[in-house]
C-alpha positions in Angstrom: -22.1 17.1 -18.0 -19.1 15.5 -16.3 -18.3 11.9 -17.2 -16.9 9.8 -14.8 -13.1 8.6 -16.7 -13.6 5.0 -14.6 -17.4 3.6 -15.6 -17.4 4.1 -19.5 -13.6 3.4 -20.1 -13.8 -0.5 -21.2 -10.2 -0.6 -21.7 -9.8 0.3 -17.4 -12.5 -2.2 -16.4 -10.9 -5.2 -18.3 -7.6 -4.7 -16.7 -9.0 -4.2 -13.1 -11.1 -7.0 -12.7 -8.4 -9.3 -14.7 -6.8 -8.7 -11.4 -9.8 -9.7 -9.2 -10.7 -12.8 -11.3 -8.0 -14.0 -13.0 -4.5 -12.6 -12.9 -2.8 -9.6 -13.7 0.7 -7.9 -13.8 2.3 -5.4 -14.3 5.9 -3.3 -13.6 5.7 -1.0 -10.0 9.4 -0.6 -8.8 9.2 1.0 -5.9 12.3 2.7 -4.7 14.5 0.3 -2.6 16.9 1.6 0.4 19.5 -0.8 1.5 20.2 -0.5 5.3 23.1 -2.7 6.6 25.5 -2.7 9.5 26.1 -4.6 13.1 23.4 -2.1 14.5 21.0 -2.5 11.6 18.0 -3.7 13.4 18.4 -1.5 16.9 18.4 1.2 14.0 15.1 0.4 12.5 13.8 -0.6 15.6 14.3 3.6 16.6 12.6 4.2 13.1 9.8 2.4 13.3 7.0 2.2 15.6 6.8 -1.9 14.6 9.3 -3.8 15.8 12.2 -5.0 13.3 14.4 -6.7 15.7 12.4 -9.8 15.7 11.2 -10.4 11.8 13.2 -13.4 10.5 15.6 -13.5 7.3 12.4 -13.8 4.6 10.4 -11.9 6.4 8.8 -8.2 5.7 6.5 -5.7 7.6 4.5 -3.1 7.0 4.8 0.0 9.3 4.6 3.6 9.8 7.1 6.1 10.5 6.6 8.9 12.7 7.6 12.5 13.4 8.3 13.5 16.7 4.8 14.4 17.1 3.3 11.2 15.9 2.3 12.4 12.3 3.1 9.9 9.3 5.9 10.7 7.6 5.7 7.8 5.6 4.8 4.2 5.4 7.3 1.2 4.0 7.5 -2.2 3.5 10.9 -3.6 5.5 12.3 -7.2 4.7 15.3 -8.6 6.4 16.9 -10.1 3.6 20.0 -11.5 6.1 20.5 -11.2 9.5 22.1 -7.6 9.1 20.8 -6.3 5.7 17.2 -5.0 5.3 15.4 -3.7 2.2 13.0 -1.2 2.7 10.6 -0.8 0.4 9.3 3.2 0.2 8.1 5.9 -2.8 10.0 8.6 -1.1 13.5 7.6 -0.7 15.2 10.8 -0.8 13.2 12.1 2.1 13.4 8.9 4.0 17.5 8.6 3.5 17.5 12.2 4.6 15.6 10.9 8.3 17.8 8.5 8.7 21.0 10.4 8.5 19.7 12.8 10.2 18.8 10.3 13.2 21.5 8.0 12.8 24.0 9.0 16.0 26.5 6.6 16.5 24.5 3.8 15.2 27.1 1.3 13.4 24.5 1.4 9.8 25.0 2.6 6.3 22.2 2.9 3.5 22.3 2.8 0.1 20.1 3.2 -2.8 19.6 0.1 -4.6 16.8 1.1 -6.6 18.5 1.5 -10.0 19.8 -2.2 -9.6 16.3 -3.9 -10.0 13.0 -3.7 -11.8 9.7 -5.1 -9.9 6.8 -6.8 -11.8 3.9 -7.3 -9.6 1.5 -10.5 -10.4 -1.5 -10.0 -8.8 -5.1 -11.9 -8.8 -6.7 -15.7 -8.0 -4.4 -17.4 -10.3 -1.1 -15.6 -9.4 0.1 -18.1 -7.6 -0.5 -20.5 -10.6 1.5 -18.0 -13.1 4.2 -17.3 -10.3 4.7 -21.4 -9.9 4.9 -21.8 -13.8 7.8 -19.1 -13.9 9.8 -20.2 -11.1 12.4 -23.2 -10.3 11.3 -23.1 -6.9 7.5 -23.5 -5.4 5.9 -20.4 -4.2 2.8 -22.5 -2.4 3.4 -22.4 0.9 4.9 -18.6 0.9 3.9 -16.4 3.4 2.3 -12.9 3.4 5.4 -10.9 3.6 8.0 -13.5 2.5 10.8 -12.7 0.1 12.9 -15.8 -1.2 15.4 -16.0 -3.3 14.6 -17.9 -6.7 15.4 -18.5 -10.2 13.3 -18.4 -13.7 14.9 -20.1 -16.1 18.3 -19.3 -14.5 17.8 -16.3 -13.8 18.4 -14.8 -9.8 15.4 -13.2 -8.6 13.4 -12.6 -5.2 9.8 -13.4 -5.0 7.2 -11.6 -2.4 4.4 -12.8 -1.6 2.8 -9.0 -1.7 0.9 -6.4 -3.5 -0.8 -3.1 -3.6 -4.4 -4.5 -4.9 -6.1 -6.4 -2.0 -5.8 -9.8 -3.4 -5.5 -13.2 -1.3 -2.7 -14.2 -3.5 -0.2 -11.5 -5.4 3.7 -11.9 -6.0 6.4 -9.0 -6.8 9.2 -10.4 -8.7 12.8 -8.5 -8.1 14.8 -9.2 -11.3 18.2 -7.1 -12.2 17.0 -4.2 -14.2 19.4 -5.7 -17.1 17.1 -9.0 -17.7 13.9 -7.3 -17.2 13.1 -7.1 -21.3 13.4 -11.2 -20.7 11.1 -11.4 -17.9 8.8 -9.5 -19.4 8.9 -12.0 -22.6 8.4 -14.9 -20.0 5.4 -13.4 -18.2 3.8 -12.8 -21.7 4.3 -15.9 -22.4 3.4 -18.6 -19.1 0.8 -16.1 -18.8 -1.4 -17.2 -22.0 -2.8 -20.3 -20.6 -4.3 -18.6 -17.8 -5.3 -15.4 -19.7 -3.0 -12.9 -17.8 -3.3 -9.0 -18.7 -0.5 -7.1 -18.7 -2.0 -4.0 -16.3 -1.4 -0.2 -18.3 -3.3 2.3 -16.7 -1.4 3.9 -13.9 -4.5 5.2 -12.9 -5.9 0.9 -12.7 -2.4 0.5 -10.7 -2.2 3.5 -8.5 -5.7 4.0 -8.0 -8.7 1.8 -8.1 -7.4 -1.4 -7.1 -5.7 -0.2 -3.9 -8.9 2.3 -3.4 -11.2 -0.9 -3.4 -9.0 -2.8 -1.1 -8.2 0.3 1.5 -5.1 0.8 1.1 -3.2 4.1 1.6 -0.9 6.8 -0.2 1.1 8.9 1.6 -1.2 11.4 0.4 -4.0 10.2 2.4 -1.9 9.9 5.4 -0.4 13.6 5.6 -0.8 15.2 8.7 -2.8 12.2 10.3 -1.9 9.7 13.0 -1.9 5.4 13.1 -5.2 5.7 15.5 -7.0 7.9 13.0 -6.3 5.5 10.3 -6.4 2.0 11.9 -2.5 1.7 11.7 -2.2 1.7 15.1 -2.2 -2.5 15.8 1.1 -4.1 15.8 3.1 -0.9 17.6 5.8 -2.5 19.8 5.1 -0.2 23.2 8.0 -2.3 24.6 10.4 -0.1 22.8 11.7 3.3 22.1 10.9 4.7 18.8 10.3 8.2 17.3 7.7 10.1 18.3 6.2 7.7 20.9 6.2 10.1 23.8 3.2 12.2 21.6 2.3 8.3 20.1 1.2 7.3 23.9 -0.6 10.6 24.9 -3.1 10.2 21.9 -3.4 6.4 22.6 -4.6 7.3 26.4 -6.4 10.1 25.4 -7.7 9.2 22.0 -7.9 10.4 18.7 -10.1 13.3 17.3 -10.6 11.8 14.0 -11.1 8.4 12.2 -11.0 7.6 8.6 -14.0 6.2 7.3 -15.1 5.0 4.2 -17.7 5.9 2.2 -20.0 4.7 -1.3 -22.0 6.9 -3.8 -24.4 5.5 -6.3 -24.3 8.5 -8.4 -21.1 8.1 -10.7 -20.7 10.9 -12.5 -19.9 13.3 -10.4 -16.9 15.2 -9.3 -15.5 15.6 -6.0 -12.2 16.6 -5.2 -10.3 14.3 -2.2 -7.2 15.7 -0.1 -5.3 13.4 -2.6 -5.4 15.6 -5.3 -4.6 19.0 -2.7 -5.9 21.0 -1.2 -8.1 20.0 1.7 -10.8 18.3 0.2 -14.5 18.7 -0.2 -16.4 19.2 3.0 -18.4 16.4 4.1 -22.1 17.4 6.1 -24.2 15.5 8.5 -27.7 17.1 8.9 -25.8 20.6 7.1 -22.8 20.4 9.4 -19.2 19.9 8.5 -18.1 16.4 10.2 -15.1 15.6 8.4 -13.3 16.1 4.8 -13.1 13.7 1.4 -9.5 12.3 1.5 -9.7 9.9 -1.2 -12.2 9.6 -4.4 -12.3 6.9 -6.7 -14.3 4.2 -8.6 -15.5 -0.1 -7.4 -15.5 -1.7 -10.5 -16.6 -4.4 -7.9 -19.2 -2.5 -6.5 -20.5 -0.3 -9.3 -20.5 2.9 -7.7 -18.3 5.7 -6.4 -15.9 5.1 -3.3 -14.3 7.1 -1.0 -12.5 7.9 2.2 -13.7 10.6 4.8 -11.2 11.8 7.5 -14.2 12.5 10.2 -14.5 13.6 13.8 -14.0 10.7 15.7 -17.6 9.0 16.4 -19.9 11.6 15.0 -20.3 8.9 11.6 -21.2 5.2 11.8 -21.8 3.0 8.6 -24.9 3.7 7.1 -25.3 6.8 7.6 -26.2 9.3 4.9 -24.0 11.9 4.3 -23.8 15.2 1.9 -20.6 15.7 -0.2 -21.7 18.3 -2.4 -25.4 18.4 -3.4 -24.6 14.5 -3.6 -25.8 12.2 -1.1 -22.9 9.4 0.0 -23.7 6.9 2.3 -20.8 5.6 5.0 -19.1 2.1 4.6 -16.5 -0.1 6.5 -13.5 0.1 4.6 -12.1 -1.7 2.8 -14.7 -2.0 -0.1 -13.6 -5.6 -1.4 -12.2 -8.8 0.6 -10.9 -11.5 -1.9 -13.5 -14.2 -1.8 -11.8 -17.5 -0.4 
């Protein structure tokens, strides 16, 4: 009988749900591209579907980029560290310097890869803020959702984000050079006793469930889809020209074909494939007919049960309904699974 590798594994449900009631961390260093130049922002601005031009220095986005026919290429983080240098934050940096060469024209901008320069430790949970404040020479109260600051622990030149990939009302990434990371870890370990911090392990606690409760996205679960078929469509500056909004505006006036839903299963131990892990995924049925494919499976420590995305036919599922995945019944939910409670 299969067993699900989530419910039984102790070990996994400590370290999750550290991060939901008390505070975790743990080293994620996603790849970093440096973009720079007098026409940085125009640049990114023709990137990016969001507009760039107008984020202050300290200030990051999350956005989309698009294909020329409106498909997700990938999805980033960009800060504008000063008024003409940008980070963007991305976990396919070869493919995404290869775009921007490729589109880059006469635009005065270079790139670079910065990524073996620093190491990122993510805090994450209720009391990060606490942990992040005990670390630092400078307060990180009153930091924004997005916000990157320079700072220093015990010396030491770092930026602070107020950010994360777990859902969480309050969750910092610390960018330290990779040459004092051994020492930050040390000082986590340490600041982080009183307030019973757990250093997170499990790639699969990091990568997996945590995002998977709170809704977030891999590139994975994006392929081949849209922003309106995946609720990434607020924010889009319309005012601008950007890549692939010809075939962008076309599907906002005619609407999409499919939405991403969410879905729960109270029987745990089970196995069903999501477009995730290849392939197309299992088949989802409504009253034994295909409406829509598993793009994501996973485990709520939370909740207790089984989780999942569907990419559906647009309107054909509402939450509540019962659906088949399998011979299993799965019943549709609003995603995300978990809001931080305030």
């Amino acid at each position: 009988m299969f067993k699900n590798v989530y419910k039984y594994d102790d070990m996994k449900r400590r370290e999750h749900m550290a991060v939901r009631k008390t505070v975790g961390w743990y080293l994620w260093t996603h790849q970093l591209l440096e973009v720079k130049g007098n026409d940085a922002d125009k640049f990114l601005d023709l990137i990016y579907p969001k507009s760039i031009s107008n984020l202050k220095v300290g200030n990051g986005r999350y956005t989309t980029m698009l294909n020329e026919q409106a498909e997700i290429i990938d999805d980033v983080i960009v800060f504008r560290i000063e008024d003409q240098k940008f980070w963007v934050s991305t976990l396919f940096l070869t493919k995404l310097q290869s775009w921007l060469s490729f589109h880059k024209g006469d635009f005065n901008v270079e790139f670079e890869n910065i990524t073996p320069k620093y190491h990122m430790y993510a805090v994450q949970g209720p009391q990060s803020k606490d942990l992040i404040n005990a670390l630092a020479d400078n307060d990180v109260s009153h930091e924004q959702l997005l916000s990157i600051n320079d700072n220093l622990i015990d010396g030491i030149p770092v930026k602070i984000s107020r950010a994360g990939f777990t859902g969480e009302k309050f969750g910092f990434e610390i960018y330290i050079p990779v040459e004092k990371a051994d020492e930050m870890e040390k000082k986590i370990r340490s600041k982080g006793e009183p307030f019973g911090a757990v250093e997170i392990t499990e790639i699969q606690i990091m990568a997996w469930t945590l995002p998977t409760e709170a809704g977030f996205y891999y590139m994975r679960d994006l392929m081949h889809t849209n922003p309106f078929e995946v609720g990434l469509n607020h924010g889009i500056d319309w005012e601008k020209n950007f890549i692939g909004k010809e075939a962008l505006l076309e599907i906002k006036l005619s609407g999409p074909t499919r939405e991403m839903v969410g879905f729960t299963m109270e029987e745990s131990d089970v196995h069903i494939i999501g477009k995730d892990l290849g392939g197309p995924g299992a088949p989802v049925l409504l009253n034994g007919k295909e409406v829509g494919r598993v793009s994501k499976f996973n485990y709520s420590y939370v909740l207790e049960k089984c989780v999942g995305y569907i990419l559906a036919e647009k309107d054909i599922v509402k939450p509540g309904d019962h659906v088949a995945i399998k011979t299993h019944d799965a019943v549709i939910a609003e995603i995300p699974f978990y809001n931080y409670k305030i």
